[in-house]
C-alpha positions as a printed Julia matrix, in Angstrom:
77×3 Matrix{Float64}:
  38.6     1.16   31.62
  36.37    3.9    30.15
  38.41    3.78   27.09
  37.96   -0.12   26.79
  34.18    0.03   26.89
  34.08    2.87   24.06
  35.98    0.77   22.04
  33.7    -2.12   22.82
  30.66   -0.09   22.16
  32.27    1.42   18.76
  33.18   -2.35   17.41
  29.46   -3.37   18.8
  27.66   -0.64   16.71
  30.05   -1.37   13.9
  29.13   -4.75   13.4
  25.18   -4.35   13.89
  25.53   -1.02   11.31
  27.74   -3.51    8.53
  25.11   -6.39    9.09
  22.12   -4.33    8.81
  24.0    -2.97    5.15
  24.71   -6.69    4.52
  20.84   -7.28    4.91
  19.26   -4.33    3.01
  21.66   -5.08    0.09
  21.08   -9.07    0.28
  17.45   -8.53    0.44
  17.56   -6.18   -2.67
  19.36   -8.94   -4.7
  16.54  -11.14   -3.78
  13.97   -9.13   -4.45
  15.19   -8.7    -8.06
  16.23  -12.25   -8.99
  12.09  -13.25   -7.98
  10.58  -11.12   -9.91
  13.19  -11.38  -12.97
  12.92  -15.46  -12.77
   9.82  -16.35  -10.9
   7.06  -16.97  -13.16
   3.44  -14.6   -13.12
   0.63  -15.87  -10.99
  -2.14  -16.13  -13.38
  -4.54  -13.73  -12.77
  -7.79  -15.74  -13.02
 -11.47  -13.48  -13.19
 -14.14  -14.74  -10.6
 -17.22  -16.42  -12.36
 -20.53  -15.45  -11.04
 -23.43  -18.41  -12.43
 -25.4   -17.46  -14.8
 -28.74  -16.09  -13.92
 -27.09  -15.25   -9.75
 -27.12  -11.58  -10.68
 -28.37   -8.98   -8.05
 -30.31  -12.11   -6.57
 -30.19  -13.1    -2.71
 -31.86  -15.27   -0.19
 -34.25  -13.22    1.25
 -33.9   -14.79    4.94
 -30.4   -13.43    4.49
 -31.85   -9.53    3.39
 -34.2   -10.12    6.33
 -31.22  -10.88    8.57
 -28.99   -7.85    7.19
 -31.89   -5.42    8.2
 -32.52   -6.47   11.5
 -28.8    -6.36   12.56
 -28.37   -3.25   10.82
 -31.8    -1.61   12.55
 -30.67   -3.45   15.94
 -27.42   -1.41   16.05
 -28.87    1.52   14.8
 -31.2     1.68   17.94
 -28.07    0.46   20.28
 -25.8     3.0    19.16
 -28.12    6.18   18.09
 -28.04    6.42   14.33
Protein backbone atom coordinates (compact mmCIF):
# COMPACT_ATOMS: atom_id res chain seq x y z
CA UNK A 1 0.00 0.00 0.00
CA UNK A 2 3.04 2.16 0.87
CA UNK A 3 4.38 1.42 -2.47
CA UNK A 4 1.04 2.54 -4.22
CA UNK A 5 1.02 5.95 -2.59
CA UNK A 6 4.83 6.64 -3.63
CA UNK A 7 3.94 5.94 -6.92
CA UNK A 8 0.94 8.19 -6.64
CA UNK A 9 2.96 10.92 -5.10
CA UNK A 10 5.91 10.45 -7.84
CA UNK A 11 3.20 10.68 -10.92
CA UNK A 12 1.53 13.75 -8.77
CA UNK A 13 4.86 15.74 -8.59
CA UNK A 14 5.57 14.68 -12.12
CA UNK A 15 2.76 16.22 -13.63
CA UNK A 16 2.77 19.61 -11.50
CA UNK A 17 6.92 19.72 -12.31
CA UNK A 18 6.05 19.07 -16.50
CA UNK A 19 3.15 21.73 -16.26
CA UNK A 20 5.01 24.27 -14.43
CA UNK A 21 7.95 23.65 -17.55
CA UNK A 22 4.95 23.80 -19.94
CA UNK A 23 4.13 27.31 -18.37
CA UNK A 24 7.56 28.99 -18.02
CA UNK A 25 8.31 27.97 -21.65
CA UNK A 26 4.65 29.04 -23.00
CA UNK A 27 4.95 32.24 -21.21
CA UNK A 28 8.46 32.90 -22.76
CA UNK A 29 6.99 32.41 -26.31
CA UNK A 30 4.53 35.00 -25.40
CA UNK A 31 6.54 37.30 -24.07
CA UNK A 32 8.61 37.42 -27.29
CA UNK A 33 5.91 37.35 -29.99
CA UNK A 34 4.42 40.94 -27.98
CA UNK A 35 7.16 42.71 -28.03
CA UNK A 36 8.40 41.45 -31.65
CA UNK A 37 4.67 42.25 -33.15
CA UNK A 38 2.93 44.56 -30.80
CA UNK A 39 3.32 48.01 -31.82
CA UNK A 40 5.29 50.97 -29.34
CA UNK A 41 3.10 52.97 -27.06
CA UNK A 42 3.87 56.42 -28.02
CA UNK A 43 5.65 58.03 -25.55
CA UNK A 44 3.88 61.43 -25.34
CA UNK A 45 5.85 64.52 -23.06
CA UNK A 46 3.45 66.23 -20.45
CA UNK A 47 2.67 69.96 -21.40
CA UNK A 48 2.82 72.38 -18.61
CA UNK A 49 0.73 75.99 -19.88
CA UNK A 50 2.59 78.52 -20.62
CA UNK A 51 3.31 81.06 -18.00
CA UNK A 52 2.21 77.91 -14.90
CA UNK A 53 5.89 77.71 -14.06
CA UNK A 54 6.96 77.50 -10.31
CA UNK A 55 3.44 79.23 -9.70
CA UNK A 56 0.80 77.87 -7.04
CA UNK A 57 -2.34 78.82 -5.27
CA UNK A 58 -1.24 80.19 -2.28
CA UNK A 59 -4.31 78.77 -0.10
CA UNK A 60 -2.79 75.50 -1.25
CA UNK A 61 1.13 76.63 0.11
CA UNK A 62 -0.81 77.82 3.16
CA UNK A 63 -2.41 74.39 3.48
CA UNK A 64 0.98 72.37 2.80
CA UNK A 65 2.59 74.30 5.80
CA UNK A 66 0.13 73.84 8.28
CA UNK A 67 -0.13 70.02 7.73
CA UNK A 68 3.43 69.78 7.48
CA UNK A 69 3.99 72.05 10.95
CA UNK A 70 0.85 70.06 12.47
CA UNK A 71 2.71 66.73 12.15
CA UNK A 72 5.84 68.06 12.98
CA UNK A 73 4.48 69.04 16.51
CA UNK A 74 2.42 65.50 16.65
CA UNK A 75 5.26 63.44 15.95
CA UNK A 76 8.51 65.46 17.37
CA UNK A 77 10.44 66.72 14.38
Amino acid sequence: MVELGLELVVFGMGTVLVFLTLLVFVTGLMSSLVLRFAPEAPIIPSRRPSGAEGTTDPTILAAISAAVKRYRQDHGK
